[in-house]
N, C-alpha and C positions, 0 to 999 in steps of 0.2 A: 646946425653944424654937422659936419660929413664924418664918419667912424671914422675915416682916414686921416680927417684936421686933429681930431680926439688922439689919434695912434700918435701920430707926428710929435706933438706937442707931450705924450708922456714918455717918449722918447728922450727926447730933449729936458724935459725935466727931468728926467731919471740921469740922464750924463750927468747934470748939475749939481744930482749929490753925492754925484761920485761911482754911480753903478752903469750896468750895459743892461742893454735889452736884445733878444734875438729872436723872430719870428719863428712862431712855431705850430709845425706841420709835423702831421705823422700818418704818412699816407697808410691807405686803409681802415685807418681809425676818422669817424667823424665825431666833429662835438667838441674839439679839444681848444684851448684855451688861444686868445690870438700869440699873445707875448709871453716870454720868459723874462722876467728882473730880477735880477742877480745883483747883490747890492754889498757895499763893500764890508757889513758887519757880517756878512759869512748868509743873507737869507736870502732863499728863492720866491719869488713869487710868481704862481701862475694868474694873468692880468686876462681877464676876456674884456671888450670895449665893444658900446653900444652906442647909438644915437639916441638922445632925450626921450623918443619912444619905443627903441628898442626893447625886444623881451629875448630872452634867453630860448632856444629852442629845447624842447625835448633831450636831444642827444646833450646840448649841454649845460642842462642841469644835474645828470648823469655823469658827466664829466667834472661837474662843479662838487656834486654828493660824494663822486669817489676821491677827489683828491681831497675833501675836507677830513671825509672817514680815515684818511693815513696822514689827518694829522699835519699836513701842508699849510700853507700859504696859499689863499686863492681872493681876488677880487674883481669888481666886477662896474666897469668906469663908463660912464655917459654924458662926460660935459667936462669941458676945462677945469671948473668950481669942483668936480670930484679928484680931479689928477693933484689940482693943488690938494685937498684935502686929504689923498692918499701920500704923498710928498710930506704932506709936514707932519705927520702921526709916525714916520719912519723914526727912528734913531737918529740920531747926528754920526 
Protein backbone atom coordinates (compact mmCIF):
# COMPACT_ATOMS: atom_id res chain seq x y z
CA UNK A 1 0.00 0.00 0.00
CA UNK A 2 1.21 3.71 -1.00
CA UNK A 3 2.17 6.40 2.09
CA UNK A 4 -0.43 8.37 0.26
CA UNK A 5 -3.58 5.45 0.58
CA UNK A 6 -2.17 5.28 4.52
CA UNK A 7 -2.49 9.46 4.63
CA UNK A 8 -5.85 9.46 2.83
CA UNK A 9 -7.53 6.84 4.92
CA UNK A 10 -6.19 8.48 8.38
CA UNK A 11 -7.61 11.54 7.19
CA UNK A 12 -10.89 10.26 6.94
CA UNK A 13 -10.62 8.40 9.94
CA UNK A 14 -9.77 11.14 11.92
CA UNK A 15 -12.99 13.48 10.44
CA UNK A 16 -14.97 10.33 11.82
CA UNK A 17 -14.06 10.99 15.22
CA UNK A 18 -14.64 14.23 15.12
CA UNK A 19 -11.09 15.94 14.56
CA UNK A 20 -9.10 17.67 11.41
CA UNK A 21 -5.81 16.99 10.00
CA UNK A 22 -3.68 19.54 8.11
CA UNK A 23 -0.50 18.97 6.22
CA UNK A 24 2.60 19.96 7.56
CA UNK A 25 5.54 21.72 6.26
CA UNK A 26 7.94 24.04 7.58
CA UNK A 27 10.03 25.08 5.12
CA UNK A 28 13.76 25.10 5.91
CA UNK A 29 13.26 22.81 8.53
CA UNK A 30 13.47 18.96 7.30
CA UNK A 31 12.42 15.70 9.16
CA UNK A 32 9.17 17.28 10.44
CA UNK A 33 6.10 15.11 10.96
CA UNK A 34 3.68 14.44 7.63
CA UNK A 35 0.19 15.48 9.62
CA UNK A 36 -1.07 17.48 12.37
CA UNK A 37 -4.44 15.90 14.39
CA UNK A 38 -6.15 17.98 16.25
CA UNK A 39 -8.89 16.23 17.95
CA UNK A 40 -11.87 17.40 19.59
CA UNK A 41 -10.76 16.57 23.45
CA UNK A 42 -8.40 19.53 23.10
CA UNK A 43 -4.95 17.06 21.79
CA UNK A 44 -2.47 17.40 19.07
CA UNK A 45 -0.98 15.01 17.53
CA UNK A 46 2.11 15.04 15.28
CA UNK A 47 1.44 11.74 12.85
CA UNK A 48 4.62 10.84 10.41
CA UNK A 49 3.20 7.92 7.91
CA UNK A 50 5.29 5.19 6.46
CA UNK A 51 4.71 2.20 4.11
CA UNK A 52 5.06 -1.41 5.73
CA UNK A 53 8.74 -0.98 5.07
CA UNK A 54 9.28 2.33 5.65
CA UNK A 55 12.00 3.51 8.35
CA UNK A 56 12.06 6.87 9.67
CA UNK A 57 15.09 9.02 8.36
CA UNK A 58 17.84 10.43 10.51
CA UNK A 59 16.26 14.04 10.54
CA UNK A 60 13.22 12.39 11.74
CA UNK A 61 13.95 10.71 14.34
CA UNK A 62 15.23 14.00 15.63
CA UNK A 63 12.14 15.40 14.96
CA UNK A 64 10.45 12.43 16.53
CA UNK A 65 13.10 12.81 19.95
CA UNK A 66 12.40 16.47 20.15
CA UNK A 67 8.85 16.56 20.11
CA UNK A 68 8.64 13.69 22.52
CA UNK A 69 11.37 15.42 24.78
CA UNK A 70 8.47 18.45 25.24
CA UNK A 71 6.34 16.19 26.03
CA UNK A 72 3.93 16.06 22.89
CA UNK A 73 1.87 13.78 21.05
CA UNK A 74 3.82 12.02 18.19
CA UNK A 75 2.99 8.72 16.28
CA UNK A 76 4.22 7.08 13.76
CA UNK A 77 1.65 4.94 11.06
CA UNK A 78 2.27 2.23 8.43
CA UNK A 79 -0.79 0.26 7.43
CA UNK A 80 -4.50 0.90 7.66
CA UNK A 81 -4.44 -1.87 10.86
CA UNK A 82 -2.13 0.99 12.57
CA UNK A 83 -4.59 4.00 11.76
CA UNK A 84 -7.45 1.96 13.07
CA UNK A 85 -5.41 1.05 16.07
CA UNK A 86 -4.35 4.54 16.51
CA UNK A 87 -8.24 5.67 16.06
CA UNK A 88 -9.63 3.37 18.72
CA UNK A 89 -6.93 4.15 21.67
CA UNK A 90 -8.12 7.85 21.21
CA UNK A 91 -10.84 9.15 23.83
CA UNK A 92 -14.42 9.11 22.61
Amino acid sequence: MLEKQIESYLIWAVEHHGGKTWKFTSPGRKGVADRIVCLPDGTTWFVELKTKDGRLSELQKIFRNDVLRLRQNYACLSSIEAVDAFITALPK
